[in-house]
C-alpha positions as CSV (number, residue, x, y, z in Angstrom):
1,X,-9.5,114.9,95.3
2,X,-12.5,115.1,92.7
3,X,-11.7,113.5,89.4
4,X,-13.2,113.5,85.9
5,X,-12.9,110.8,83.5
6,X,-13.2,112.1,79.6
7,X,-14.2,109.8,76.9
8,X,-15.9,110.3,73.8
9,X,-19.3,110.9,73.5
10,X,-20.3,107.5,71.7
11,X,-17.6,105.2,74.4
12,X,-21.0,102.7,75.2
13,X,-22.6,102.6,71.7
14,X,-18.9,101.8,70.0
15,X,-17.0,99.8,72.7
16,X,-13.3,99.7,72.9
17,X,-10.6,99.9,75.0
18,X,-11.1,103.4,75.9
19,X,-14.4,102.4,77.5
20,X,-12.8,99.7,79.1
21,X,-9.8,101.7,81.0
22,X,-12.2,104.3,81.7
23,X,-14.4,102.2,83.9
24,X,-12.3,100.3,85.2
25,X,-10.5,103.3,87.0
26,X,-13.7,104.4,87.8
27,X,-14.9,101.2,90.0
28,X,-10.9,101.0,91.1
29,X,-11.8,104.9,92.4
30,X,-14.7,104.4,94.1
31,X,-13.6,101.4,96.3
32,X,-11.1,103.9,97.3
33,X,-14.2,106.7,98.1
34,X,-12.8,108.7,95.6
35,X,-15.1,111.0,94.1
36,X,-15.0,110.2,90.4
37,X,-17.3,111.2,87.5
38,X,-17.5,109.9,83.5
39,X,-17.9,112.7,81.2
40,X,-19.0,111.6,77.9
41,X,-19.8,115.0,76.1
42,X,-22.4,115.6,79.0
43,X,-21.0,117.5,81.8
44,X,-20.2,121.4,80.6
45,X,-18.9,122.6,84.2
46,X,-15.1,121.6,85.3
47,X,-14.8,124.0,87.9
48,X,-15.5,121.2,91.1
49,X,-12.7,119.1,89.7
50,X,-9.3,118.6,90.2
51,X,-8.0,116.1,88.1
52,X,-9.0,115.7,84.8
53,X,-8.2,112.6,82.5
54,X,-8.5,112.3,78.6
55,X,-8.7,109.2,76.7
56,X,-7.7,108.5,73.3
57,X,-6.1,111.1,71.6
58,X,-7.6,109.5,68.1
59,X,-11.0,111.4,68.7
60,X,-9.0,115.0,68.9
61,X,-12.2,116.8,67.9
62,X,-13.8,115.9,71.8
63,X,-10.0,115.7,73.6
64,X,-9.8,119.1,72.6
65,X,-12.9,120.8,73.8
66,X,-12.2,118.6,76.7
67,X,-8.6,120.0,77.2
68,X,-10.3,123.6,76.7
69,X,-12.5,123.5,79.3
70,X,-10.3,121.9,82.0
71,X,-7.4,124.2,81.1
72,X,-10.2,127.0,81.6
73,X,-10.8,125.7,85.1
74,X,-7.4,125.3,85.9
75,X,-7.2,121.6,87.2
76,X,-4.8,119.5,86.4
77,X,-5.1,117.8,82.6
78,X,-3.8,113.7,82.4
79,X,-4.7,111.5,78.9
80,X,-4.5,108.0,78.2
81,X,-3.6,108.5,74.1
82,X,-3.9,105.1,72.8
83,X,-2.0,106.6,70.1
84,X,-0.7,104.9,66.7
85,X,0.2,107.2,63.7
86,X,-2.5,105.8,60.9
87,X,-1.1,107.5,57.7
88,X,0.3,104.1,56.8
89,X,-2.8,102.5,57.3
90,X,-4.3,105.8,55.2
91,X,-2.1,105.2,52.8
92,X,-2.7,101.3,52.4
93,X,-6.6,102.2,51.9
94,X,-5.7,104.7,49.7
95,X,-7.7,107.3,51.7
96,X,-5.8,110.9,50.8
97,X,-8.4,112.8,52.9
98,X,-8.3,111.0,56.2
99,X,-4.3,111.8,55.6
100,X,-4.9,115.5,55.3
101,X,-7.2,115.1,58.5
102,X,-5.1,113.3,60.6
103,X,-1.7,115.8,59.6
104,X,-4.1,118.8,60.4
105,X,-5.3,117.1,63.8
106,X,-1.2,116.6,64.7
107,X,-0.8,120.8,65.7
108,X,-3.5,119.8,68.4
109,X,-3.1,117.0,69.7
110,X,0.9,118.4,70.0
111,X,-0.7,121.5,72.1
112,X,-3.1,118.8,74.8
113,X,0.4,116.4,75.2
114,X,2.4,119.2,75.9
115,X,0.3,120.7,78.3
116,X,-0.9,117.7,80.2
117,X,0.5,116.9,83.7
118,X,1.2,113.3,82.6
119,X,1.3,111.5,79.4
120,X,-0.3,107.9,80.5
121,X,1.4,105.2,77.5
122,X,0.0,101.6,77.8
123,X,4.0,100.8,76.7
124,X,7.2,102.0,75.8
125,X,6.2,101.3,72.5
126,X,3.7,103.7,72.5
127,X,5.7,106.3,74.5
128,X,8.3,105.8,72.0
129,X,6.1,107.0,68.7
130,X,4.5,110.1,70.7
131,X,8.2,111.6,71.6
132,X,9.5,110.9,68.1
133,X,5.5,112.5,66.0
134,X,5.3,115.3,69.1
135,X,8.9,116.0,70.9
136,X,9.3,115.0,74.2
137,X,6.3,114.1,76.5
138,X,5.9,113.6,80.2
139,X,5.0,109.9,79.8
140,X,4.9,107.6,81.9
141,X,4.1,103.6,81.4
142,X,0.7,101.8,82.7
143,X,0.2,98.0,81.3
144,X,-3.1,97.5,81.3
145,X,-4.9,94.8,83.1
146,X,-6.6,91.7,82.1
147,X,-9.1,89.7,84.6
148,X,-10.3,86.0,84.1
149,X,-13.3,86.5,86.5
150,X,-14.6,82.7,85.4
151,X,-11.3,80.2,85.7
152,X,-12.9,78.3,88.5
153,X,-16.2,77.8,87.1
154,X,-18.0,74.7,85.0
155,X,-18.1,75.7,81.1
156,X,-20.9,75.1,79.2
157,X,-19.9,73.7,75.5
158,X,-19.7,76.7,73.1
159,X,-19.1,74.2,70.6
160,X,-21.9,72.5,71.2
161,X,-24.7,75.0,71.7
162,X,-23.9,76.9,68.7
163,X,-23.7,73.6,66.3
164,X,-19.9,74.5,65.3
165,X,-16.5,72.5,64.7
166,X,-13.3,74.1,64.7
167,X,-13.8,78.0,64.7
168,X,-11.5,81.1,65.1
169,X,-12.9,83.2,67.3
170,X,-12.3,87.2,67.0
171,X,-13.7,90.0,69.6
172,X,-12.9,93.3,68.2
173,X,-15.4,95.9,66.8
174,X,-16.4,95.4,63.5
175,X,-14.5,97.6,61.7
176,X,-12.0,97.7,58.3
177,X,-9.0,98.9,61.2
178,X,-9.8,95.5,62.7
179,X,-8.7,93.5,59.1
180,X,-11.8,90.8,60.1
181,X,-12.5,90.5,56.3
182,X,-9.3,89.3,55.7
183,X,-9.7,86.6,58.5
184,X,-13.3,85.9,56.5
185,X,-10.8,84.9,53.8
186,X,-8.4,83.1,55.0
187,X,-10.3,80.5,57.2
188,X,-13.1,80.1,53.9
189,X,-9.6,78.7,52.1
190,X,-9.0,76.3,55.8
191,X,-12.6,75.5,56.0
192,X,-13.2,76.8,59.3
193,X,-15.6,78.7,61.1
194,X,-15.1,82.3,62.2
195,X,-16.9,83.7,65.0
196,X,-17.2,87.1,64.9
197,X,-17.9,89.0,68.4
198,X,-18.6,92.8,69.3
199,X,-19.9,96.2,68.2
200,X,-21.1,96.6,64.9
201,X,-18.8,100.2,64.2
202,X,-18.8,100.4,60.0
203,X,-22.4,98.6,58.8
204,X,-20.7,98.1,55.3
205,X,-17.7,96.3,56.4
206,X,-19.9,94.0,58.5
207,X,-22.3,93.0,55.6
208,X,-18.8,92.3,53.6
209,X,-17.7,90.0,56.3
210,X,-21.2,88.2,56.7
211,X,-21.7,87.2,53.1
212,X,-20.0,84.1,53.7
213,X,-21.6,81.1,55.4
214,X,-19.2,80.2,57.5
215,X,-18.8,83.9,59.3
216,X,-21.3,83.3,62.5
217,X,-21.6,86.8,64.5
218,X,-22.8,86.9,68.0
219,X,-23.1,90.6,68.8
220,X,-21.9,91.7,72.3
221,X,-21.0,88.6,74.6
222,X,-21.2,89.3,78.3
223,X,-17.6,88.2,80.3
224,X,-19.1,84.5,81.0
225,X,-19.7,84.1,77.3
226,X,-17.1,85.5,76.0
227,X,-14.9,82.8,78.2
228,X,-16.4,80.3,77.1
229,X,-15.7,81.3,73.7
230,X,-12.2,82.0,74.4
231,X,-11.6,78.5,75.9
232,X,-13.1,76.4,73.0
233,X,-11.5,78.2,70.0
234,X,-8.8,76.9,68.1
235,X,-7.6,80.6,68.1
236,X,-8.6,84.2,69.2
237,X,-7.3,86.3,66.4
238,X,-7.1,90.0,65.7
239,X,-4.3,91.1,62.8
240,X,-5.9,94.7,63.0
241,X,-3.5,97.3,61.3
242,X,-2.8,98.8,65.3
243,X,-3.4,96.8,68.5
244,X,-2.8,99.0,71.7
245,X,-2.2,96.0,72.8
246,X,-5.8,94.6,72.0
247,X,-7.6,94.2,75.5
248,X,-9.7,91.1,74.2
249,X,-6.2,89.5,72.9
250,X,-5.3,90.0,76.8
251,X,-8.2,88.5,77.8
252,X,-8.1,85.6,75.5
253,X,-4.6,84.5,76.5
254,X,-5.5,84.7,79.9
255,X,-8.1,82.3,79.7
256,X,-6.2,79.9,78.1
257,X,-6.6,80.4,74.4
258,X,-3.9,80.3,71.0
259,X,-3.6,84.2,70.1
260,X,-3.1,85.6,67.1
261,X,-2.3,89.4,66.7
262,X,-0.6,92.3,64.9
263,X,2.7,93.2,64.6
264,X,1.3,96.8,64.0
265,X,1.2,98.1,67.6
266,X,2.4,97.0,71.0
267,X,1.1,94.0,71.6
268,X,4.8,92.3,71.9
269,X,5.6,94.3,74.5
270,X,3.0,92.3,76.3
271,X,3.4,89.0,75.1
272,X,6.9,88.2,74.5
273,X,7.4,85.2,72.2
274,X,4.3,83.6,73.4
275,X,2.1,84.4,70.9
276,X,1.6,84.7,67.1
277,X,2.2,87.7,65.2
278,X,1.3,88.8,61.4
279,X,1.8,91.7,59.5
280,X,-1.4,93.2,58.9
281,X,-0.8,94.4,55.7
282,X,0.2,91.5,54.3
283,X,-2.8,88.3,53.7
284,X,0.0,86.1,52.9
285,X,1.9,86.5,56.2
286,X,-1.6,86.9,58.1
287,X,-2.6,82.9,57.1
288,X,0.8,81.6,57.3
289,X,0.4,82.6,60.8
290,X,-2.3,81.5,61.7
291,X,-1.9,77.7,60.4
292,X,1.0,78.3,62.5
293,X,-1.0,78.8,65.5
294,X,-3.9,76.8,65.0
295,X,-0.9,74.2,64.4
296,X,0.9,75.0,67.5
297,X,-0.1,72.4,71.2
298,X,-2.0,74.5,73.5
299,X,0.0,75.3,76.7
300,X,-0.7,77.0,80.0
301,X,2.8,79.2,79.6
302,X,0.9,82.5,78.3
303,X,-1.9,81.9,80.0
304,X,-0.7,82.2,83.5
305,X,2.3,84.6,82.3
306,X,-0.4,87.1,81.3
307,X,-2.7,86.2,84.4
308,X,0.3,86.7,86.7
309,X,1.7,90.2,85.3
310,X,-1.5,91.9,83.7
311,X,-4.3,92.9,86.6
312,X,-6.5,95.8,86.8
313,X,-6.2,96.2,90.8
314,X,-2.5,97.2,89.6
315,X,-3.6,99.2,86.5
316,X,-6.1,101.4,89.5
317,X,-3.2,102.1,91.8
318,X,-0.6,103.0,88.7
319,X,-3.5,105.8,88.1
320,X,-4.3,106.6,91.8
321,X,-0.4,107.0,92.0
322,X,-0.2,109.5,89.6
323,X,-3.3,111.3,90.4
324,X,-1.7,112.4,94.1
325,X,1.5,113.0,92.5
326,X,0.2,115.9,90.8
């Protein structure tokens, strides 16, 4: 079996979780000595593969000429959608042409679900909205994986080497779909830091965010630092207007942290009632929960409920799984 992973062509300049699933099947593929490739707008010739897999069905420009191409070559099309209807969130921002956009985008990404092999949903959730916007898909459910790579080893003070107090920590790409300015906001009014990690996707929005002094951005953190982080906030918070389920809210609550996150999305599915949820479009519900959660005693209960359910090694053989099915 020769496989080909899909992504869009800016997946390492604009990190997310596409990226993320995408290499992490591909590592999970080649322990297996599976021969696996990652396409990101470079590879023209599909005709050596058999299997090829989409991701994000958002970016319908490249999924399509993707879809083309393998349908051309006959091998057999999967997608991972990461879908979430945005015309609310279009409609919030007042932005009447992304709303055309996305309504004109619908007829095609309708065309590359109904004629993939499998429709790969990170939840029900998820599986739910794409049956009910596109008819009835051949979807199947993955949960995604979360791995704490540094729980048994000594921390260094984050607290402490970046001259900070009581911070709440976010790792998302900068970005208005994130809501971080509203978070900028809100912990001004607590007088509390905010530490601001990941891509820099909309330069505008970030220069919004960083105008006040309390906002301290760190760029990209590699795993070890981003741990650290995680264990020495007072919470990890994302209330972005769709969270798919947020693979750094994952992440956080595995390594111990208070999370914060959007009702907008899936992330309950995940989580249960052991995290804190806010409605993204509303700033008054966003700080009331999160004075809720900074107020809340730190416990171990999500942190080894998401470490014990959510793992990567079982995210690979999910995929694998359907891959031979086909």
């Amino acid at each position: 079996m020769r496989v080909l992973l899909c992504v869009r062509q800016n997946c390492y300049k604009y990190y997310s979780a596409d990226t993320q699933q995408c290499q992490k099947i591909y590592k999970f593929l080649k322990k297996r000595n599976i021969h696996v490739d990652i396409n990101n707008g470079g590879k023209c010739d599909f005709s050596k593969y058999d299997v090829v897999h989409l991701f994000d069905l958002n970016s319908t420009g490249e999924m399509y000429k993707y879809y083309k191409e393998a349908m051309r070559n006959k091998c057999d099309i999967v997608i991972s959608p990461l879908y979430w209807n945005y015309e609310r969130y279009f409609k919030f921002k007042k932005k009447i042409e992304s709303i055309k956009l996305w309504k004109r985008c619908n007829l095609y990404r309708g065309e590359i679900l109904k004629k993939s092999k499998r429709v790969i949903c990170s939840s029900d959730i998820e599986m739910g909205f794409l049956n009910r916007d596109f008819g009835q898909i051949n979807g199947e459910v993955v949960y995604y994986g979360s791995e704490i790579e540094y729980d048994d080893i000594p921390l260094y003070s984050f607290k402490e080497r970046y001259n900070l107090d009581k911070y709440v920590l976010c790792v998302a790409r900068i970005n208005p779909i994130k809501n971080q300015k509203a978070l900028v906001d809100i912990t001004e009014k607590l007088g509390m830091s905010l530490v601001l990690v990941g891509n820099i996707d909309d330069k505008n929005y970030f220069s919004e965010c960083m105008k006040k002094e309390h906002v301290k951005y760190f760029g990209f953190f590699d795993s070890y630092n981003i741990y650290n982080a995680y264990r020495f906030a007072e919470v990890h918070a994302v209330p972005g207007f769709c969270e798919m389920p947020g693979l750094s809210t994952l992440e956080a609550a595995g390594s111990g942290c208070k999370v914060l996150t959007s009702s907008e999305g899936c992330a309950k599915e995940y989580l249960k009632d052991k995290a804190f949820y806010c409605n993204p479009f509303d700033p008054a519900d966003i700080e009331q929960k999160l004075v809720e959660a900074i107020s809340a005693r730190k416990s171990n209960i999500l942190k080894l409920y998401v470490q014990q359910r959510f793992k990567w090694e079982k995210y690979g053989e999910n995929i694998l799984r359907i891959y031979e099915s086909l």
